[in-house]
N, C-alpha and C positions, 0 to 999 in steps of 0.2 A: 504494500500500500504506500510507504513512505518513498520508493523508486518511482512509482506511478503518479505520485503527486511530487516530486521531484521532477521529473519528464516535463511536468506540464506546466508549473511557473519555468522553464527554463524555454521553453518553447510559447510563451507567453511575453518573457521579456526579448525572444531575438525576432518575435515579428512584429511587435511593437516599438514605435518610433522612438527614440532616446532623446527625448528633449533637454537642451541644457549639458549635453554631454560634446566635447570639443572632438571636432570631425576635421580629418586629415582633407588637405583643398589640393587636387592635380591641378599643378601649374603647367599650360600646354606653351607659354611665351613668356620669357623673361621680363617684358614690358607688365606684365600684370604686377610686380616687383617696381615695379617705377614709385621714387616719394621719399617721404621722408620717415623714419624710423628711430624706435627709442629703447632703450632695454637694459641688460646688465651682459657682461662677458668677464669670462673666468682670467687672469691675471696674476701675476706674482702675488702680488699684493692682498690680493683676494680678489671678489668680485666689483667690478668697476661700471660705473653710471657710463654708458654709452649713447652718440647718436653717431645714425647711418643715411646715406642719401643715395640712391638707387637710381640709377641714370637708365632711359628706355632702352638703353644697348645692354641694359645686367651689369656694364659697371659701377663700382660703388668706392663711396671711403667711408669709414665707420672710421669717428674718434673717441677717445674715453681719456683718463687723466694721465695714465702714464702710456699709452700707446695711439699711433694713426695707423692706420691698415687701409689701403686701397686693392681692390680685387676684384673679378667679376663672377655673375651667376653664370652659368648655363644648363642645357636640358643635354645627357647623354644618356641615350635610349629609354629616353622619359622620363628619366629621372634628373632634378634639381642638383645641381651641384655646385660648388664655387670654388675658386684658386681665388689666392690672396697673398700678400705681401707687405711686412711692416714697413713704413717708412721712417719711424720715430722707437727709438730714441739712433741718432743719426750713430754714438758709436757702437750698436748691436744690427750692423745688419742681418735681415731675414733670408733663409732660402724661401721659394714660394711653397705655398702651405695648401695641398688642396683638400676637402670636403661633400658632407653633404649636407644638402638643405631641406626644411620642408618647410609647410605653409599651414596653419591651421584656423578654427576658424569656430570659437566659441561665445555666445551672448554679446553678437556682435564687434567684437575682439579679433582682428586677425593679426595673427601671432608666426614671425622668420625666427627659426631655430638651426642655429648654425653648427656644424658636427663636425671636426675636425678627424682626418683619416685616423692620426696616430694619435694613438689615445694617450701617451705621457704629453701632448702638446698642450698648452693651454689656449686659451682663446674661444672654446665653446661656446655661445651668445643666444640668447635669445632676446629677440626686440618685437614690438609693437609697432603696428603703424600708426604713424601720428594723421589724423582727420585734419 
């Protein structure tokens, strides 16, 4: 009995709508990324108050207090991804650093989560679009 009614809230919640629940958004064009953006990214320091500017070609520079990063989006076999590179602090230059991205999209909130390949790197972000 308690499988059988188990079964059925669970098949109850997956063909019911999940409102309020934050849903992953396919970006099919880098342009949809175009704007201005705000967030926090992972840092020596700890986490840093960031802003990002998204240019309709997927290039971007995102600043924060101890670093500037310029880099661009793109789609590789559909999927969101970015390369980027510190420009600051000028005596630690950066190799380029590439990534992936995604786009979400909760209570009206659309939310750039920044994922860097290698996981000892720091830099991780997520940001907000700013309206």
């Amino acid at each position: 009995m308690k499988m059988h009614l188990a079964l059925m809230v669970a098949a109850v919640f997956a063909m019911s709508p999940l409102y309020g629940v934050a849903g992953e958004k396919q970006v099919v064009d880098v342009k949809e990324l175009a704007g201005s953006w705000r967030g926090w990214v992972a840092e020596v320091a700890g986490d840093e108050w960031a802003t990002m500017n998204v240019s309709a070609d997927g290039s971007y520079k995102a600043s924060a207090m101890s670093v500037t990063t310029v880099g661009r989006f793109y789609l590789q076999a559909g999927n969101l991804r970015y390369r980027s590179k510190r420009t600051t602090p000028l005596a630690m230059p950066s190799a380029e650093l590439f990534g992936t991205a995604s786009v979400s999209e909760d209570n009206g909130k659309t939310v750039l989560t920044l994922m860097p390949e290698d996981p000892n790197y720091l830099g991780r972000a997520e940001y907000e679009r700013v309206k």
